[in-house]
N, C-alpha and C positions, 0 to 999 in steps of 0.2 A: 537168312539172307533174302530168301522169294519174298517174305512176308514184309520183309523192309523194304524191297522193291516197290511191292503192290501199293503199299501205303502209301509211298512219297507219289507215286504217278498218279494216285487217286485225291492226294492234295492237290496237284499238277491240274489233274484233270475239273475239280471242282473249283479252282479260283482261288481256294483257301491264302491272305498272304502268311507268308512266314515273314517273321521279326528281324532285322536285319541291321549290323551293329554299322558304325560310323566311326570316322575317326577324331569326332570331338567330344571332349571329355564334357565329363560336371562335376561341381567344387560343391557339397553344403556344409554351412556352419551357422554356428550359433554367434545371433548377435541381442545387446539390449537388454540382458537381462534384470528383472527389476522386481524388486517387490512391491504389494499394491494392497491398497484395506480395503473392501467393500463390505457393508451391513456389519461390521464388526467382525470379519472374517480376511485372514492372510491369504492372496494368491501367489505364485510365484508364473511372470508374465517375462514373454522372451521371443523373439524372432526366429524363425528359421529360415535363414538367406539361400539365396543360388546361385551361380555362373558358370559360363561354360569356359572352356579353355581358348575357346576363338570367337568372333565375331560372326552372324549370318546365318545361324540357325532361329528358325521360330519351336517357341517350347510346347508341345501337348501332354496326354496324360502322364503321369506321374504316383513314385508309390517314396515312403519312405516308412522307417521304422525306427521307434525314440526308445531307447533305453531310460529309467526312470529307476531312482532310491524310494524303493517301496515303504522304507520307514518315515520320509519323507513327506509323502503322497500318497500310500495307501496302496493296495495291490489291484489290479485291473480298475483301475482309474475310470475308462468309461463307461464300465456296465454299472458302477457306482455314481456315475453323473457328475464326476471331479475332474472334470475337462473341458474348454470350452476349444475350438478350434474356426477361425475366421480368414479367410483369403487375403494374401498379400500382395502387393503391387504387380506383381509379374503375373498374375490369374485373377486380374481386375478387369474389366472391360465384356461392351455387349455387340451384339449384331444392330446392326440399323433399324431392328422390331424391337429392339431391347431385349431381345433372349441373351444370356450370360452365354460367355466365350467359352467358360469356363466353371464347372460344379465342384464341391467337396462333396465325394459320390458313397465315401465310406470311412467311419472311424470305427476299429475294432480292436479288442483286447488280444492283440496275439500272444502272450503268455501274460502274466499276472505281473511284469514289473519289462513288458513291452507294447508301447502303441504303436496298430499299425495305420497309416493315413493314406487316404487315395482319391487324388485329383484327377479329371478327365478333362481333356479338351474335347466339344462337343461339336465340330464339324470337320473333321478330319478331310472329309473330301474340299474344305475350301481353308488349305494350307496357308497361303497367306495371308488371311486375316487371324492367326494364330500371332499371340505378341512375340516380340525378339528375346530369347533370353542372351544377356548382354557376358561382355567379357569381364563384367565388374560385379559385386556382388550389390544384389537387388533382391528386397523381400519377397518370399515365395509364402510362406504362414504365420500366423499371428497366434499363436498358444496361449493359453493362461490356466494353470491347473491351482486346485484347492490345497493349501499346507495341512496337513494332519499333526506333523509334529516336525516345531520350528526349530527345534535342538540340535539340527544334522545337518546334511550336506544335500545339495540336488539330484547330481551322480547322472544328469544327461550326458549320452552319446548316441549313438548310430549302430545299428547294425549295419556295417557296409555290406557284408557277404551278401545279407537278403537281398538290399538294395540293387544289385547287379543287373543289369536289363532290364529295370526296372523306370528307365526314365524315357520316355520318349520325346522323338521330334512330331511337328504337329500334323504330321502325314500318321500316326499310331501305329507306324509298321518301323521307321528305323530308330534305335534305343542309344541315347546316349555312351559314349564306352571311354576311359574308364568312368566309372562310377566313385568319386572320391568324397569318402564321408568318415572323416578321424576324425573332427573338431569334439570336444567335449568342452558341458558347460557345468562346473562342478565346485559353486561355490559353496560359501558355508551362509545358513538359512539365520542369521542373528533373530534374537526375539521380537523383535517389533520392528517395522519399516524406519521409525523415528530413530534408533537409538543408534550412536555412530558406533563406526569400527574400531576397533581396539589397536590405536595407533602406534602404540609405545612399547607392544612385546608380540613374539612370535617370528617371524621370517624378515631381518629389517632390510637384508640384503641378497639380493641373486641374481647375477649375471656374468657373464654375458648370457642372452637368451633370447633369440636362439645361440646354439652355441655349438663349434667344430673343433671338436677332440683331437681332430690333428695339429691343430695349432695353438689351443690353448683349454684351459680348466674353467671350469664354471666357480665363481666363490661367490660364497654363502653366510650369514653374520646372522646367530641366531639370539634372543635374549628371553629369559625365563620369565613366566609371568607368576610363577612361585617357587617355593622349594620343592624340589621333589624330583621324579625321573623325567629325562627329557629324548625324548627321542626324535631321529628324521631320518624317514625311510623313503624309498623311490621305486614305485611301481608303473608299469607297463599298462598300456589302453586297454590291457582286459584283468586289471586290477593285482595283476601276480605280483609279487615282490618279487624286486631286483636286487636292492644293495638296503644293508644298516647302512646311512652315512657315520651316524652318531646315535649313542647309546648309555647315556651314565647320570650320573645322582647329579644335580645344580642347586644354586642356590635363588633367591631369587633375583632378580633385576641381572644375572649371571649373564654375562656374552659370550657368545662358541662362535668363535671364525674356522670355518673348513673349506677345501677345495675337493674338486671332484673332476677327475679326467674321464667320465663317460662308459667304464667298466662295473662289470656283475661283481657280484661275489667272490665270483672266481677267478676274476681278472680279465675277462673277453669282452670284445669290442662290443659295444650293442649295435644293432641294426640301426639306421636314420628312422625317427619317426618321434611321435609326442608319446612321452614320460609324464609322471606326475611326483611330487616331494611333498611329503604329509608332515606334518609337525605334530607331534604325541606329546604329552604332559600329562601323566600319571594315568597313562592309559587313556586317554581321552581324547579324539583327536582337535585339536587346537585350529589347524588351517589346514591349507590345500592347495596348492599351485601346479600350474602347467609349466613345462619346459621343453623346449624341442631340438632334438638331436638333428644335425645336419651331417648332409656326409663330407 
């Protein structure tokens, strides 16, 4: 207890600021995502937006952290130089000398299928020439990483937990609170940019979405793109399996209409929050879609 004394009056006494939370939030998500050829080589090219919960805050340093499908992209992406990372509208802008408002001050491999990013605002003591971040979602980064193998899926997300206090207003001492970062961007990586999507089989119907379990079911209209086992399963934002919907041998051009009331396995309500529904076909997975539980 003395020792915890001693310490805070010696912060006290040296000036040191402590970080200090606020009561407006910040929203990211993934927007734009796209594929792209350069020199004969696939990238897969995507935004990472921001907004806060209210209006009248100006935005400073900043951290976030990308989840990434390592078989997709390869594992520690930027010690491998399979990443490029560029400022987006919201950390554009210079001082009246032209010194930048705003740096990308650090890209680093925090485990081998996470990047961690980090923006600084570079005059904290002259807070209002820090831009506004807005109530509306407005580019915050510009990504584009190299495909290694275009057979699979993206499987971006967020570590929210990291992200936590991790965003500041443009004073560097008080941190955006909450921190809300669920968006995933988790499509499937088709072989070539050129070649369209496979319109006529796979998931042709599902909604309502979002969708509230106390007043109605989600339906679903599924169709085989060959003979064989078909499955669609529903997993949780940290990849666990929730529920089989469907399970059993089809044939081809086969249609499966189901409904789903928003329960596990075992019949318990799920929590509000985003789900995802996989589509399998002889073990393979097919598609991937998002859907989101309201309460």
């Amino acid at each position: 207890m003395k020792k915890s004394i001693i310490t805070l009056l010696l912060l006290v006494l040296c000036g040191i600021c402590v970080a200090q939370t606020d009561d407006v939030g910040i929203t990211f998500e993934f927007e734009n995502g796209e594929i792209i050829e350069e020199n004969s080589q696939e990238y897969y090219a995507f935004d990472i937006m921001a907004y806060a919960s209210e209006v009248g805050t100006n935005f400073g340093s900043a951290m976030v952290y990308l989840n990434y499908n390592t078989v997709s992209f390869g594992s520690n992406i930027h010690s491998c130089d399979n990443i490029t990372v560029e400022k987006g509208d919201l950390i554009l802008g210079d001082l009246a000398q032209g010194i930048p408002l705003y740096d990308i001050v650090n890209i680093a491999d925090n485990s081998s299928s996470c990047l961690a990013i980090t923006t600084s605002y570079n005059f904290p003591t002259l807070q209002d020439e820090a831009n506004e971040l807005p109530d509306t979602a407005v580019q915050y980064l510009h990504i584009k990483i190299q495909i290694i193998d275009n057979s699979g899926y993206s499987g971006f997300s967020f570590n929210e937990y990291l992200m936590q206090g991790q965003q500041y207003h443009s004073d560097d001492i008080t941190t955006y609170a909450p921190v809300i970062a669920i968006d995933v961007d988790n499509v499937i990586l088709p072989i070539s940019p050129s070649e369209p999507e496979l319109s006529s089989y796979g998931i042709l119907k599902s909604g309502p979405n979002p969708f509230d379990t106390h007043s109605e079911c989600i339906e679903l209209v599924l169709q085989a793109s060959r003979p064989g086992e078909l499955e669609l399963d529903v997993f949780n934002i940290k990849g666990q399996l929730i529920r089989v919907l469907f399970k059993n041998v089809v044939q081809k051009d086969q249609l499966i209409s189901l409904s789903w009331n928003g329960k596990d396995s075992k019949g318990n309500d799920l929590t509000p929050g985003v789900y995802f529904y996989s589509l399998i076909m002889n073990r393979k997975t097919e598609e991937i879609k998002k859907l989101i539980l309201m309460k």
